[in-house]
TORZAFI-113699 format. One line per 2 residues: number of its first residue (from 1); their letters; for each residue x, y, z of N, C-alpha, C, O, CB. Coordinates in steps of 0.2 Angstrom, whole numbers. Glycine has a CB too. Example, Ala and Ser with C-alpha at 12.3 -4.5 7.8 and 13.67 -1.06 7.14 Angstrom:
REM TORZAFI-113699
1 = AS = 66,-28,39,62,-22,39,66,-16,39,71,-17,42,57,-22,45; 64,-11,35,68,-5,36,64,0,39,67,6,40,70,-3,29
//
This chain:
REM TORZAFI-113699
1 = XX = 439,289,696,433,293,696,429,293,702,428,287,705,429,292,690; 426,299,704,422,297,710,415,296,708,412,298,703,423,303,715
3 = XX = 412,293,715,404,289,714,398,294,714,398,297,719,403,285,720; 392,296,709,389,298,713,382,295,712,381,290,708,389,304,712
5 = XX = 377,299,716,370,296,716,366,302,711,366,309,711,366,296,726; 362,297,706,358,302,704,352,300,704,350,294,701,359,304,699
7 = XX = 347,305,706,340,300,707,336,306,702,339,311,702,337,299,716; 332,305,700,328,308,693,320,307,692,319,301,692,331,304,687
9 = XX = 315,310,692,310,309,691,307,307,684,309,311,679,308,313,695; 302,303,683,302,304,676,292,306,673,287,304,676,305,297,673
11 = XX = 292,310,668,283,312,669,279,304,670,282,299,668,279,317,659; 273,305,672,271,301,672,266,300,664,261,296,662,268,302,679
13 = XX = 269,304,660,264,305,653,269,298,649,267,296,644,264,317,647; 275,296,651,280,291,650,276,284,651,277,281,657,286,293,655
15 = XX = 273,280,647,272,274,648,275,268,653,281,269,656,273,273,643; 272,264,654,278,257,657,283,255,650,288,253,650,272,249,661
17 = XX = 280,255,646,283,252,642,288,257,637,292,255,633,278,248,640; 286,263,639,294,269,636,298,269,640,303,271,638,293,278,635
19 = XX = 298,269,645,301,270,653,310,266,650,315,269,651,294,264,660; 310,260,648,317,258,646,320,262,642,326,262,642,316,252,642
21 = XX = 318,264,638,318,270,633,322,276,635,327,278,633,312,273,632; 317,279,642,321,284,643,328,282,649,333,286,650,315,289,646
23 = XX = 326,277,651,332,277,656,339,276,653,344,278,655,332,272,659; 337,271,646,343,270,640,345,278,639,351,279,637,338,266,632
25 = XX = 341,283,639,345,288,635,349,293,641,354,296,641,340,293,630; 345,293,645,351,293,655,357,291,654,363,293,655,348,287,662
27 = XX = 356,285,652,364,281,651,367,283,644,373,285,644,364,270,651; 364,283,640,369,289,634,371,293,635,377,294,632,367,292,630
29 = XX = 369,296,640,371,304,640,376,303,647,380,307,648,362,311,640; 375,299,652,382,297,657,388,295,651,393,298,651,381,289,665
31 = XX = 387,290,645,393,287,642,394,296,639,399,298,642,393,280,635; 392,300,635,394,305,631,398,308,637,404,310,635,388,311,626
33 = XX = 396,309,644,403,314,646,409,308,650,411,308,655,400,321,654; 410,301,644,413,299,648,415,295,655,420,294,658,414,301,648
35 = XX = 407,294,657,405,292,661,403,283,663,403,280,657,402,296,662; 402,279,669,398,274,667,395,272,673,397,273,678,401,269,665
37 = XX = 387,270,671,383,266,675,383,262,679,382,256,678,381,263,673; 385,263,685,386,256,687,378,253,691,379,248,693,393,257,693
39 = XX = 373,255,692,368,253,695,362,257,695,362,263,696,369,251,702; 357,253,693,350,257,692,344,254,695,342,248,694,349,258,686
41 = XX = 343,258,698,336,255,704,328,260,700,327,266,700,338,259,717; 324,256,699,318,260,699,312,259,705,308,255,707,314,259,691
43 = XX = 313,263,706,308,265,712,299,267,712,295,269,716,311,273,714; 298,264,705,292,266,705,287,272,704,290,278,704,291,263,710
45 = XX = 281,272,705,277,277,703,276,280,711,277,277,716,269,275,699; 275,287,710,274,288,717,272,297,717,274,301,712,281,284,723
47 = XX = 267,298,723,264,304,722,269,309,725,274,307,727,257,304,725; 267,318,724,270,322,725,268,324,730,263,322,731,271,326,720
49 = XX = 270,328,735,270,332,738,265,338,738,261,340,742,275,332,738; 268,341,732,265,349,728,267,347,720,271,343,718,271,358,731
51 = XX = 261,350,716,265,349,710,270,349,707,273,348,712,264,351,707; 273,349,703,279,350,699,278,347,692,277,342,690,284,348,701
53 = XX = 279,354,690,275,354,682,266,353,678,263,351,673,279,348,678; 264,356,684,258,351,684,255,346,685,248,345,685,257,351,681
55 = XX = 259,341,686,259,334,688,260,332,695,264,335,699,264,330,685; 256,327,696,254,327,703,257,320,707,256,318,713,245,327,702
57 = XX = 262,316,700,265,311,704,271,308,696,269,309,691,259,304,708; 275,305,697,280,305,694,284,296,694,284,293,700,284,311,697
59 = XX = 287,293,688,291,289,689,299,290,694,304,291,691,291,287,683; 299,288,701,307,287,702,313,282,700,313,276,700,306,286,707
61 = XX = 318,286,697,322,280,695,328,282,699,330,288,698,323,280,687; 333,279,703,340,280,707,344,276,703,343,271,700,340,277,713
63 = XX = 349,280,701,357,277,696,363,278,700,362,284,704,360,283,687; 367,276,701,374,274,705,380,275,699,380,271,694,375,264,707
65 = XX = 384,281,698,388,279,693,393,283,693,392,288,697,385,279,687; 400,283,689,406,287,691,406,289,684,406,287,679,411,283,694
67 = XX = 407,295,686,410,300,681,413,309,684,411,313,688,403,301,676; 418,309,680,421,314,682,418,321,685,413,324,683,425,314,676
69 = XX = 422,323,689,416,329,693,418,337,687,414,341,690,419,331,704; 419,338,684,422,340,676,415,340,670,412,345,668,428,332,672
71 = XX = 414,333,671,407,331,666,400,333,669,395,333,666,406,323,665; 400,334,678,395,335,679,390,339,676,385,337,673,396,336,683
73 = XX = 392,344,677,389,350,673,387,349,667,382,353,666,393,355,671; 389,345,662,388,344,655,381,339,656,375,341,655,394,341,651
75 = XX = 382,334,659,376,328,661,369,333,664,363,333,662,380,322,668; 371,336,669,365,341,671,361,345,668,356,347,670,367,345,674
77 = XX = 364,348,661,363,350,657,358,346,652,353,349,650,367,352,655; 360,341,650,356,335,648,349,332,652,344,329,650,361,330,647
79 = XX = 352,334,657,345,329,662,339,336,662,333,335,663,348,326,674; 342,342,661,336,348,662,334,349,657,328,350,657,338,355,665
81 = XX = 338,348,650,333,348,643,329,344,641,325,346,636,337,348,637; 327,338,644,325,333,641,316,334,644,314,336,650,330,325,644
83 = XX = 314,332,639,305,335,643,302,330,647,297,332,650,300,336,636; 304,323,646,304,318,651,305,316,657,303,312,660,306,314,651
85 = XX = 310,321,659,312,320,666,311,328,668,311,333,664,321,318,668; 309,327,675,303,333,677,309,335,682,310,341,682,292,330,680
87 = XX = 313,331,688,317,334,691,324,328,692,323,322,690,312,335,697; 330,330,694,334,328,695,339,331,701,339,337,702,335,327,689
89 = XX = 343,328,704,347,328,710,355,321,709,355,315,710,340,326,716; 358,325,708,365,322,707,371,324,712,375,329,712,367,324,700
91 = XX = 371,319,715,377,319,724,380,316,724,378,311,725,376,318,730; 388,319,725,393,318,725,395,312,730,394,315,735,396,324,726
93 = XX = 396,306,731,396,301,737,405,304,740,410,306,736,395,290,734; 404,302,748,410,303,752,414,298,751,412,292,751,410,304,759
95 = X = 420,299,750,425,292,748,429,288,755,432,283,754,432,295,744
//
């Protein structure tokens, strides 16, 4: 399966202490398309640029993980419904 990067913002209305929570359900929703984790970096709080969504700064979280380019679409779908995650960006790595 090929590698990709996904890096994800999360509201800042998300506790420190939900924050495990929501990343736990990131990795659910890579296993439902069949997918796996291989690395997760949190990046901290950090401010915006311009709003988005009203909010003026957001948790960063970076994930490393393989899953079929097939599932993508379905996973994407999951990362835009979720009311916790305000933005996401998922890239294909060169082999």
């Amino acid at each position: 399966m090929p590698n990709y990067e996904l890096v994800y913002i999360v509201s800042p209305e998300v506790t420190d202490e939900e924050l495990p929570d929501v990343l736990n359900k990131v990795d659910e929703a890579v296993g439902k398309t069949e997918g796996s984790v291989i690395e997760v970096a949190q990046w901290g709080r950090k401010k915006f640029a311009y709003p988005i969504k009203r909010f003026l700064e957001g948790n960063y979280v970076y994930t490393k993980l393989d899953i079929k380019p097939a599932s993508t679409k379905e996973l994407e779908v999951n990362l835009s419904l979720s009311d916790n995650i305000l933005r996401h960006l998922l890239i294909r790595l060169q082999e």
